[in-house]
C-alpha positions in Angstrom: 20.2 -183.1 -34.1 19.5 -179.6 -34.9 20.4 -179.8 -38.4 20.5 -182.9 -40.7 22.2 -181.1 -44.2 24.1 -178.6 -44.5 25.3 -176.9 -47.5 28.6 -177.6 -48.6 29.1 -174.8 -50.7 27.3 -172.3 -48.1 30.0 -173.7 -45.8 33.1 -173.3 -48.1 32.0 -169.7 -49.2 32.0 -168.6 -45.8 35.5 -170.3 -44.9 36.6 -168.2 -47.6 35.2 -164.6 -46.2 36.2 -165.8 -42.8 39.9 -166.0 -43.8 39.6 -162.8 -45.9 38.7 -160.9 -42.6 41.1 -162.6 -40.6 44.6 -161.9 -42.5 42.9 -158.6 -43.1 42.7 -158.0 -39.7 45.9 -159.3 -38.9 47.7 -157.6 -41.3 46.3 -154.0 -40.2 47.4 -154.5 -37.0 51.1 -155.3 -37.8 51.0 -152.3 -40.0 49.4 -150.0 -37.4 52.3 -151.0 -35.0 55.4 -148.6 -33.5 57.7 -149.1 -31.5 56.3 -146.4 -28.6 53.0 -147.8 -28.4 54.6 -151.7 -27.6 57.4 -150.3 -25.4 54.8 -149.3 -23.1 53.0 -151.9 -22.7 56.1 -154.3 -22.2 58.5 -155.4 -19.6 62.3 -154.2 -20.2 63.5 -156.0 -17.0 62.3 -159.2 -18.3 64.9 -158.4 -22.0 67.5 -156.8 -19.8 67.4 -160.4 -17.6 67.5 -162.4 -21.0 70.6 -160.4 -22.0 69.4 -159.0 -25.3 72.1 -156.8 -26.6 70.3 -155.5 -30.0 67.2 -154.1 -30.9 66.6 -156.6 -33.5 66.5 -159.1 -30.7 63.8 -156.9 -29.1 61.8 -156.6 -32.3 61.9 -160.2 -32.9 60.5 -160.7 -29.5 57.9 -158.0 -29.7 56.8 -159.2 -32.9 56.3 -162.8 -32.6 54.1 -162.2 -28.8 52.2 -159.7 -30.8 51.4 -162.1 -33.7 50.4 -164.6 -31.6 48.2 -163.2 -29.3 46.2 -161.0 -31.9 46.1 -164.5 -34.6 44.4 -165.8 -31.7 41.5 -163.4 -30.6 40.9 -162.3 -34.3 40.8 -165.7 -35.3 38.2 -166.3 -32.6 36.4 -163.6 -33.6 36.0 -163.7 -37.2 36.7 -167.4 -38.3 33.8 -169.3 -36.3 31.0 -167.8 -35.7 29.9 -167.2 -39.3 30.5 -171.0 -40.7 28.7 -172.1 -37.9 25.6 -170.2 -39.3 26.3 -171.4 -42.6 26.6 -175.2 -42.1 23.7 -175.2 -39.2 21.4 -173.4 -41.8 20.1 -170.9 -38.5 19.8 -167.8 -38.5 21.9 -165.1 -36.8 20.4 -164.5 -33.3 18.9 -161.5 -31.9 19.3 -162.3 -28.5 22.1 -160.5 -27.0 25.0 -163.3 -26.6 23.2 -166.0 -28.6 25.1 -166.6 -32.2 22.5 -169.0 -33.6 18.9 -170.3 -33.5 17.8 -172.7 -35.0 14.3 -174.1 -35.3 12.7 -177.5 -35.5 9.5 -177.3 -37.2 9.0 -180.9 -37.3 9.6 -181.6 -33.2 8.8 -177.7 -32.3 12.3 -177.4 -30.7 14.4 -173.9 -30.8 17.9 -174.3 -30.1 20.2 -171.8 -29.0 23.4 -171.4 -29.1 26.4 -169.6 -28.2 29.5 -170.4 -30.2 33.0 -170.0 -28.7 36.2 -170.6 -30.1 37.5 -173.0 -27.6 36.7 -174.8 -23.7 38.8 -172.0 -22.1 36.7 -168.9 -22.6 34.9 -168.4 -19.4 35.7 -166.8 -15.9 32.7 -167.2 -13.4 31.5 -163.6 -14.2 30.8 -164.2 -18.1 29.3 -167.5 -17.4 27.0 -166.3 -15.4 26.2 -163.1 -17.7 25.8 -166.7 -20.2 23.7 -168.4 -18.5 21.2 -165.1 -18.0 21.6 -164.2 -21.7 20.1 -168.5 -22.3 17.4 -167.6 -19.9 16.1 -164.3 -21.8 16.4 -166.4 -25.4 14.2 -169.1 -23.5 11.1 -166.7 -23.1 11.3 -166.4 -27.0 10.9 -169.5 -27.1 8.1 -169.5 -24.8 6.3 -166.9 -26.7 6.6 -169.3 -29.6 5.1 -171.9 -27.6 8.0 -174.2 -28.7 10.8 -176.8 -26.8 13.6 -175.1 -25.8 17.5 -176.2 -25.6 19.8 -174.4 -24.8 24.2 -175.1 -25.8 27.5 -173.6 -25.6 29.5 -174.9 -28.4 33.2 -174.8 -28.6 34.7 -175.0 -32.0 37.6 -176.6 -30.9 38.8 -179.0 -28.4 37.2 -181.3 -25.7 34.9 -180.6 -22.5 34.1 -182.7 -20.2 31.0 -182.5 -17.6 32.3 -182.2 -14.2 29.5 -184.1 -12.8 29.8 -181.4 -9.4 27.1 -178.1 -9.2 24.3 -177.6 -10.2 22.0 -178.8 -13.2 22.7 -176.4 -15.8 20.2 -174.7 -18.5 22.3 -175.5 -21.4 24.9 -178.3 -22.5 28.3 -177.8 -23.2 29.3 -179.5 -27.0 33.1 -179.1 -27.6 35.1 -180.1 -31.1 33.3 -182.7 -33.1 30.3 -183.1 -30.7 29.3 -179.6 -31.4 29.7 -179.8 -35.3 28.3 -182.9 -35.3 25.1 -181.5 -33.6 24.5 -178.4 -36.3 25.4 -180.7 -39.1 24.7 -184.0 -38.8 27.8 -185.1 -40.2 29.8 -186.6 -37.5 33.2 -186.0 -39.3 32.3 -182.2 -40.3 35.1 -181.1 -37.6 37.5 -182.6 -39.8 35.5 -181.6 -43.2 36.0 -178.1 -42.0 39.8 -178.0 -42.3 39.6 -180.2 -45.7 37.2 -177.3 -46.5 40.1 -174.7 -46.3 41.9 -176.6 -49.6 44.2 -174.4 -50.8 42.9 -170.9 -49.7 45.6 -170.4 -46.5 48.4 -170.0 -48.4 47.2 -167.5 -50.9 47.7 -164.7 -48.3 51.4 -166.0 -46.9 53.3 -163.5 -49.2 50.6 -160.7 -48.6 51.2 -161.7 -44.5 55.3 -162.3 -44.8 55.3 -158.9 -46.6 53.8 -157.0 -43.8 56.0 -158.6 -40.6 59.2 -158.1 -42.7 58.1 -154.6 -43.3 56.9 -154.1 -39.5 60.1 -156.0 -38.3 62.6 -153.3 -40.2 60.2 -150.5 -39.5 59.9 -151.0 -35.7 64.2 -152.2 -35.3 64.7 -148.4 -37.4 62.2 -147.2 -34.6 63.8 -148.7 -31.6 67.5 -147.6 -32.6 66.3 -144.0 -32.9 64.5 -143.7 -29.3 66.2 -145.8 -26.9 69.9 -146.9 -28.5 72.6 -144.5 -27.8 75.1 -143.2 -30.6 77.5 -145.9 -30.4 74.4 -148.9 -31.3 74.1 -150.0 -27.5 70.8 -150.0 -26.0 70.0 -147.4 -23.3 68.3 -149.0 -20.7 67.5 -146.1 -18.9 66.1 -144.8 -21.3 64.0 -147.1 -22.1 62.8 -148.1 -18.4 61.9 -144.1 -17.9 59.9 -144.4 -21.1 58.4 -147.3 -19.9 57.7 -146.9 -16.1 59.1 -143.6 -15.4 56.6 -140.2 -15.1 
């Protein structure tokens, strides 16, 4: 175990930043959005092929991919990393892709670790950049003259060891093994969403407020540049925006 307590209130404090940052985040981006900047970056063939006839259609469409693909990486981001730190009682890590370390006095063991939000994070080029960042945090270690161990720890989910390659210098700890291992509380995974209480749904208005604002905002938007007089869409208009010079 690399921790045995944690502290509860330590914990539920920095749930509550972590969720400030996050809707903050969130709702910057949905404010900071226009319709140009998307329309680029999107595929009209794909809502000419689904037959959408308005730009409300569009918008709706734009709007809910966007939310859910920037809720996810901010989430990652903000939400983990620093309750990890809190309920593991280490300290933020100086090594460059190590989040925490956390020393054993009493057994003369450093743990590292590098805390992910969930098993699907790695290509075969960042794993590798990992696994070099685990062997520059082990000569710290050395210099310490301490044990060394060495863990990836997803925040969420399940993994698995293959059984195929070769050895590894860390572990992988996914979902309740890796909480369990910085707490010592083997039900802290589920702790940590009791943890939340009520605190979520303070900032649904604050959220709903900003995507009904950004919905209107970027339907106004996309009737202005690329509908034509009569409320149709111009498709060719839109696809020279989009792919044209």
């Amino acid at each position: 175990m690399a921790n045995k307590t944690y502290d509860e209130q330590a914990v539920i404090e920095a749930i509550a930043q972590a969720l400030d940052t996050f809707y903050e985040n969130l709702i910057r981006k949905i404010d900071d959005l226009n319709i140009n900047k998307v329309m680029k970056r999107k595929n009209p063939y794909l809502y000419r092929a689904k037959a959408m006839q308005s730009a409300s259609d569009i918008v709706d469409s734009v709007l809910t991919a966007f939310v859910s693909s920037s809720e996810e990486t901010i989430f990652g981001n903000c939400f983990f990393e620093p309750i990890a730190i809190a309920a593991s009682n280490g300290n933020k890590a100086l090594a460059e892709g190590i989040d925490i370390m956390i020393q054993d006095k009493e057994t003369n063991t450093i743990s590292a670790f590098a805390v992910k939000s969930g098993p699907s994070v790695f290509n075969a080029d960042s794993k590798k950049r990992q696994e070099q960042n685990f062997m520059a945090a082990a000569k710290l270690a050395q210099q310490a003259k301490a044990r060394y161990e060495a863990f990836i720890g997803y925040c969420y989910g399940k993994k698995k060891d293959s059984g195929r390659g070769k050895p590894k210098i860390y572990q992988e700890l996914a979902g309740k093994d890796f909480w369990w291992k910085i707490t010592g509380e083997e039900d802290f995974y589920i702790q940590l969403m009791e943890y939340m209480g009520d605190l979520p749904e303070t900032y649904v208005a604050r959220f709903q407020e900003s995507y009904t604002k950004a919905s209107n905002r970027l339907v106004r938007e996309f009737s202005n540049n690329f509908c034509r007089e009569d409320g149709g869409i111009d498709w060719e208009k839109l696809i020279r925006f989009n792919s044209g010079e």
